[in-house]
C-alpha positions in Angstrom: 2.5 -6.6 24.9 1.6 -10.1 26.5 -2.1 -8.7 27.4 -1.1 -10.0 31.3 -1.6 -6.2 32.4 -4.0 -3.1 30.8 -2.9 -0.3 29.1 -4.6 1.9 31.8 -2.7 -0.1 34.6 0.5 -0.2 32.6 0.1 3.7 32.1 -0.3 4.9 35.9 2.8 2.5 36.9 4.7 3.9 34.1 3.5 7.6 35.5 4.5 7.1 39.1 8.2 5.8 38.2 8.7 9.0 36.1 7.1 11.0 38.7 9.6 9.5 41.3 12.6 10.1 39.2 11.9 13.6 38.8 11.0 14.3 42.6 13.8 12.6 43.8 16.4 14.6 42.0 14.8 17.6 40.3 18.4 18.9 39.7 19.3 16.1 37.2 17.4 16.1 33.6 15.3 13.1 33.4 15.5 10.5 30.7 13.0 8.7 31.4 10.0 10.0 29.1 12.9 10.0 27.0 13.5 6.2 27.3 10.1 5.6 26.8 9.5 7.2 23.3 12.5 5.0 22.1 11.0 2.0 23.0 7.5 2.8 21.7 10.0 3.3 18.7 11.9 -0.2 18.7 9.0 -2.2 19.5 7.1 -1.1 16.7 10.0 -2.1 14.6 10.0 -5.4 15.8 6.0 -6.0 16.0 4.6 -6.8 12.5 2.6 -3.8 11.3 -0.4 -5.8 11.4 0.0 -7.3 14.6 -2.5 -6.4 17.1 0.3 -5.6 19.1 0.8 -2.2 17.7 -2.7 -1.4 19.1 -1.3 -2.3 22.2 1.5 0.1 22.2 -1.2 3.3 20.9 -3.6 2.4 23.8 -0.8 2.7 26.2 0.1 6.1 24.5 -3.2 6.9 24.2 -4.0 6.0 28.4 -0.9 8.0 29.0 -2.5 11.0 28.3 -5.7 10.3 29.8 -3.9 10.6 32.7 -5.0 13.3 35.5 -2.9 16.4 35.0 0.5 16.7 37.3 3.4 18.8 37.1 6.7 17.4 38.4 9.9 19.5 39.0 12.1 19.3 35.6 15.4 20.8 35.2 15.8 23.3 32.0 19.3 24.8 31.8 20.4 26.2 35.3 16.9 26.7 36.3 14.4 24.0 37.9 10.6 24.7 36.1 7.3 22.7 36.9 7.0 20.3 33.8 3.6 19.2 32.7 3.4 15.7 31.8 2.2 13.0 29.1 0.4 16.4 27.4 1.1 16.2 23.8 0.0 19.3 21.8 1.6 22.0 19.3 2.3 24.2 21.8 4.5 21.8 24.0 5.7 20.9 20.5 4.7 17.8 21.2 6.9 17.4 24.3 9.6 15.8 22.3 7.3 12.9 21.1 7.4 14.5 17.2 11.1 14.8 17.3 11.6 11.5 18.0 9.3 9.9 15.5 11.3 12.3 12.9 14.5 10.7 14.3 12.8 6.6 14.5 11.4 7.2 11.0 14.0 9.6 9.1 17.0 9.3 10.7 18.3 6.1 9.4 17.6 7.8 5.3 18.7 5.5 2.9 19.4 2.4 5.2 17.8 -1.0 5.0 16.3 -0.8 8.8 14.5 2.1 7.3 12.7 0.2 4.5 12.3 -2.5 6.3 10.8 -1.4 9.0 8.8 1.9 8.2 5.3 0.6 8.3 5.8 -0.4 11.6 6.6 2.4 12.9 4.0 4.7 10.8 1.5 2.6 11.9 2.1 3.3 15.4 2.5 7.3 14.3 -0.9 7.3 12.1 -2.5 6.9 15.4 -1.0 9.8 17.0 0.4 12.5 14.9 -0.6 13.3 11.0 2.2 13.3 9.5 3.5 13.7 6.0 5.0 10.3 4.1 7.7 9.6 1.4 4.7 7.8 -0.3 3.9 10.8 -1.9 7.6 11.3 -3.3 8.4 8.4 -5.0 7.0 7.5 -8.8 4.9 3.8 -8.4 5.0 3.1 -11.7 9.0 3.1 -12.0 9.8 2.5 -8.3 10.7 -1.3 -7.6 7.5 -2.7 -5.9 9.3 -4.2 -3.2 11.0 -1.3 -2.5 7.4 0.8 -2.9 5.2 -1.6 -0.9 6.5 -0.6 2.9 5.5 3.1 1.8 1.9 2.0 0.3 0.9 0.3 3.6 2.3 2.8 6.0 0.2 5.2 3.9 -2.6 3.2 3.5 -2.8 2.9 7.2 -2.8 7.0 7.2 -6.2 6.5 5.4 -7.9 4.1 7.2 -7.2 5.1 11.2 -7.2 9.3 10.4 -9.4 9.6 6.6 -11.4 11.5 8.1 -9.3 14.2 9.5 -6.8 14.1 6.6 -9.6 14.8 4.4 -10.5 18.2 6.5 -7.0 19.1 6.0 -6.4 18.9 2.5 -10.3 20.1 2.0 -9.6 23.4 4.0 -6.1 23.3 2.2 -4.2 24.0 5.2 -0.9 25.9 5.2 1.1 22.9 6.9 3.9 22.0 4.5 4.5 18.7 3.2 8.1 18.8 2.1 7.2 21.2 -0.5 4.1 20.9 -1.1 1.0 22.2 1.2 -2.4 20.1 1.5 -4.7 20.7 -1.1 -7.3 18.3 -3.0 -5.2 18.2 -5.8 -2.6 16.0 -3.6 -5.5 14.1 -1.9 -6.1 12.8 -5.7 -2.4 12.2 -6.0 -2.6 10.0 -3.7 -5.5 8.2 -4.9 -3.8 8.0 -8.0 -1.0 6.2 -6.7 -3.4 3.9 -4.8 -4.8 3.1 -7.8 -1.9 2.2 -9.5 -0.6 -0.1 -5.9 -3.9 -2.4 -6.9 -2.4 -3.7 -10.0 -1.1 -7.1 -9.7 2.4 -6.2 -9.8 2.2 -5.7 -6.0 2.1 -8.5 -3.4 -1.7 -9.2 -1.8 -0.9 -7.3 1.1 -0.1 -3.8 -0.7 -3.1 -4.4 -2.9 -5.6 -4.9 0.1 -4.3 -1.9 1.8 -4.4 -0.1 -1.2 -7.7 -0.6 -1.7 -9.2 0.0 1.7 -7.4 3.0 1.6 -9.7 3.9 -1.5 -12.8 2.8 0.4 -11.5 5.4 3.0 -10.9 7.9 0.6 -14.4 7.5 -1.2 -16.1 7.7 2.1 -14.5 10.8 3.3 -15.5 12.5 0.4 -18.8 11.4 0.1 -19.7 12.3 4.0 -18.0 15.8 3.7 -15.7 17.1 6.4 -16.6 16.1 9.9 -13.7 16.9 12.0 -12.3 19.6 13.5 -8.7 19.2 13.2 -7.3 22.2 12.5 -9.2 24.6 14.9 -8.3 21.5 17.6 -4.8 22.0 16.8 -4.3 25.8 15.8 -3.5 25.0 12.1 -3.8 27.4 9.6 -6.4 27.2 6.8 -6.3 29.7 3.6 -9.8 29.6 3.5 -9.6 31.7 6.4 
């Protein structure tokens, strides 16, 4: 976080203490990944969402899994299996990283740490995972701005780090669920729609810039067509298949 020390550098020391704890006692479940995620957690809470410190914390996710592939000795139930590390996919479900953004991000529902802090931590999440928001749940037109304007930026900043590839997925309508809802263009216009209506003056500076750099995003995307590939990357399901 002080820049005295790389992400690269602060990733492979990270990697040999967890490596350690695992090969020294293989018998006993290791909480150290564990650990970990939580504090990518709290520090994003505590970082401004705009700091450059949250790039910080994404590089040193991101390095993390640039690491050379290594199995270390993990105990699952009564048995002792070869666990591959730092791999975050759909098939590892996400070695426990996804579960633990739900928990950061959703299960404190209602509270004021929530509100306060949510665009911190989806900031930090847009980088790694798509992931649905709340945004597109609550009315902007009747919703207290204060109360909207976390949920604006933390979608905003959806748009402007992953456009691209949340274009392909509403484009391709794929079959992942969004509460109720499933991608379609018809939500990607939704959300433009309440974009539009987070520009008014109603809403601090901050919301409106975000707001509309998420347009500029948004216009982009559609006017360069999809250019990701997503869904094959990740085995999602596309009912234009």
């Amino acid at each position: 976080m002080n820049r005295r020390q790389d992400a690269a550098a602060t990733a492979w020391e990270i990697n040999e203490m967890i490596i350690t704890e695992h090969r020294e006692d293989p018998e006993k479940p290791s909480g150290g990944q564990r650990y970990l995620y939580d504090l990518f957690g709290k520090v994003a809470m505590v970082v401004p969402h705009d700091h450059g410190s949250q790039d910080l914390l994404v590089a040193l996710l991101q390095e993390l899994q640039r690491l050379p592939r290594h199995t270390v000795p993990h105990k699952v139930g009564d048995q002792v299996v070869p666990k591959e590390l730092w791999v975050l996919t759909p098939d590892n479900k996400y070695d426990g990283l996804e579960q633990w953004l739900w928990e950061i991000d959703y299960g404190f529902t209602g509270s004021q740490r929530q509100v306060k802090h949510v665009e911190n931590v989806k900031e930090t999440a847009s980088f790694t995972l798509v992931r649905p928001s709340v945004f597109a749940t609550r009315d902007p037109e009747t919703c207290p701005p204060e109360d909207y304007q976390p949920w604006v930026s933390a979608a905003a900043q959806w748009i402007i780090y992953a456009g691209d590839a949340l274009y392909e997925l509403y484009k391709k309508e794929i079959t992942t669920e969004i509460g109720r809802q499933k991608w379609s263009l018809s939500l990607w216009d939704e959300w433009k729609a309440r974009f539009e209506v987070a520009t008014s003056e109603k809403f601090d500076y901050k919301t409106r810039t975000f707001a509309w750099a998420a347009l500029g995003e948004m216009g982009e995307a559609e006017s360069s067509g999809v250019t990701t590939n997503v869904a094959a990357s990740f085995g999602l399901t596309s009912t234009e298949e």
